[in-house]
C-alpha positions as CSV (number, residue, x, y, z in Angstrom):
1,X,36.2,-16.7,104.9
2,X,38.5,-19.4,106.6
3,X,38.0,-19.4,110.6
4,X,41.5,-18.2,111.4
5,X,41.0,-15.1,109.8
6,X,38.2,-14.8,111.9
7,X,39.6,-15.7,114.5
8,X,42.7,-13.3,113.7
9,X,40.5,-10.5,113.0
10,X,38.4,-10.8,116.5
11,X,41.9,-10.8,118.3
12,X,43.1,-8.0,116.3
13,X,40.3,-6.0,116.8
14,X,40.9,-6.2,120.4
15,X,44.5,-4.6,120.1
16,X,46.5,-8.3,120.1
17,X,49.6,-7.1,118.6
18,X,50.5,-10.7,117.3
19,X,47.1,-11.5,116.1
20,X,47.0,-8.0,114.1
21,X,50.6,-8.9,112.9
22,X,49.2,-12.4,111.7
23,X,46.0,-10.9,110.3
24,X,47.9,-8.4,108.2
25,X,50.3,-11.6,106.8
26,X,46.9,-13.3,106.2
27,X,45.2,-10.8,104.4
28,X,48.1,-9.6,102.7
29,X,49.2,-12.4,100.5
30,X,45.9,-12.0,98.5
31,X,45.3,-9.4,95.7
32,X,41.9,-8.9,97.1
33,X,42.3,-8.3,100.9
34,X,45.7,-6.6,100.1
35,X,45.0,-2.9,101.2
36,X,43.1,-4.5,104.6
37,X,46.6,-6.4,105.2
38,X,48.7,-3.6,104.7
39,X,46.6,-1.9,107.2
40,X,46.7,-4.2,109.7
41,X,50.8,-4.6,109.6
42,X,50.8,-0.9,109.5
43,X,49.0,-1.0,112.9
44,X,50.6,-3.4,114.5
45,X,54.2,-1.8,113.3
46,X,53.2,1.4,114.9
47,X,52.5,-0.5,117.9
48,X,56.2,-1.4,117.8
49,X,56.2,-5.2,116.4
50,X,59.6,-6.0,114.8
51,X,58.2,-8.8,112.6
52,X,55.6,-6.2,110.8
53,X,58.2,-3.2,110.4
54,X,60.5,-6.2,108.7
55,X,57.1,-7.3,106.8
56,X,55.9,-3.6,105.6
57,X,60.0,-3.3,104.5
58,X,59.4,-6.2,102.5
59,X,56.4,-5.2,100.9
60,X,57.6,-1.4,100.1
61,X,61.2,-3.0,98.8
62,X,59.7,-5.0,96.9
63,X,56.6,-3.4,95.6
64,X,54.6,-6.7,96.6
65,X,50.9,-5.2,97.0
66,X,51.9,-1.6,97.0
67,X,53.7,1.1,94.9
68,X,57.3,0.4,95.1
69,X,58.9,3.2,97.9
70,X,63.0,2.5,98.7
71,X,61.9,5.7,101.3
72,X,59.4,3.7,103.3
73,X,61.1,0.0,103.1
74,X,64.1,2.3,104.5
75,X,61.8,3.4,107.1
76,X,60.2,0.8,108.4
77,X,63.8,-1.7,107.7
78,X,65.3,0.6,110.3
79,X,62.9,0.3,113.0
80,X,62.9,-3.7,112.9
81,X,66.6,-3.3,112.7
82,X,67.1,-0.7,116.1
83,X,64.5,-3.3,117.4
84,X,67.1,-6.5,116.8
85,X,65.4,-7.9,113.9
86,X,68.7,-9.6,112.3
87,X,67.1,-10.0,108.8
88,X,66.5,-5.7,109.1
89,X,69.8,-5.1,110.5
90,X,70.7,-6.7,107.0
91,X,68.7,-5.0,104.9
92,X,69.1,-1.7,106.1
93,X,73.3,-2.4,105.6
94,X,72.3,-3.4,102.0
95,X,70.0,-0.5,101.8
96,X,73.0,1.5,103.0
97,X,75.4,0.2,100.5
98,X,73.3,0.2,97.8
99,X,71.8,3.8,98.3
100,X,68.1,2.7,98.0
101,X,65.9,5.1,99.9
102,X,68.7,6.5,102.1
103,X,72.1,8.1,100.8
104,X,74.9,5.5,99.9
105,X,77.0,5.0,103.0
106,X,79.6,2.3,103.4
107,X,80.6,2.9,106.8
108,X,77.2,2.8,108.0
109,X,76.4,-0.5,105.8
110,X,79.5,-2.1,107.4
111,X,78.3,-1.1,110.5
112,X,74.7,-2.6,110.1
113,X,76.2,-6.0,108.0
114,X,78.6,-6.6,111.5
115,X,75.5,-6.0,113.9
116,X,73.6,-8.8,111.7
117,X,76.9,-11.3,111.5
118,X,77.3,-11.4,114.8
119,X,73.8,-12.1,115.5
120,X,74.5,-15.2,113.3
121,X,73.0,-13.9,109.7
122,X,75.3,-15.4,107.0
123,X,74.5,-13.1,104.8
124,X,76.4,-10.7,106.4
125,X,79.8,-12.2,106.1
C-alpha cells in the first residue's frame, strides 16, 4: 500500500475532513478499494465537504464504481450546489432540465445554470 494512503487513512481516521475526502478519491479510483472509497466520501459528505457531495454526484451519475442512481447524484449534486460548488450548481441545472433523478423543470434549471455563470462556469452560458 503506497504511504499516502496511509498516511490519508491515519488522518482520516481521526475525523480530518480533507484527508477522509482525499482518502475516499484515493481508494475510489480502484476496482478493488472501491466500496472503502465510497465510504470514505460518504463520510466526509455527511460531514458537509462540498468537494465529496460533488464527487459521490459523480460517481452515482455516472455509475463509476456503483449502481447507476439519477436519485442520489440529484441528492448529493444539490448539497455541493447550496454549498457554492459551481460545477454542482451546473449539474443540478442540467439535472433539472434534463429530468434525471428530479422532475423536469426549466425554471429551476435556468435558475441553477445563472447561479453557475455568474460564478464564472462557461458551461452555463
Amino acid at each position: 500500500m503506497p504511504q499516502s494512503i496511509e498516511w490519508a487513512r491515519k488522518a482520516a481516521a481521526q475525523a480530518h475532513l480533507e484527508a477522509q475526502f482525499n482518502l475516499g478519491v484515493m481508494l475510489a479510483g480502484s476496482a478493488e478499494t472501491a466500496e472503502e472509497g465510497l465510504r470514505w466520501l460518504e463520510r466526509a459528505a455527511l460531514q458537509g465537504s462540498a468537494a465529496a457531495q460533488n464527487s459521490l454526484g459523480g460517481y452515482y451519475a455516472g455509475g463509476r464504481r456503483t449502481l447507476r442512481d439519477p436519485v442520489q447524484a440529484f441528492k448529493w449534486y444539490l448539497a455541493a450546489a447550496e454549498r457554492g460548488d459551481v460545477g454542482s450548481q451546473f449539474n443540478v441545472g442540467r439535472m433539472y432540465m434534463t429530468g434525471q433523478g428530479i422532475g423536469r423543470d426549466f425554471a429551476k434549471a435556468l435558475e441553477w445554470y445563472r447561479k453557475a455563470g455568474a460564478r464564472g462556469d462557461a458551461r452555463a452560458w
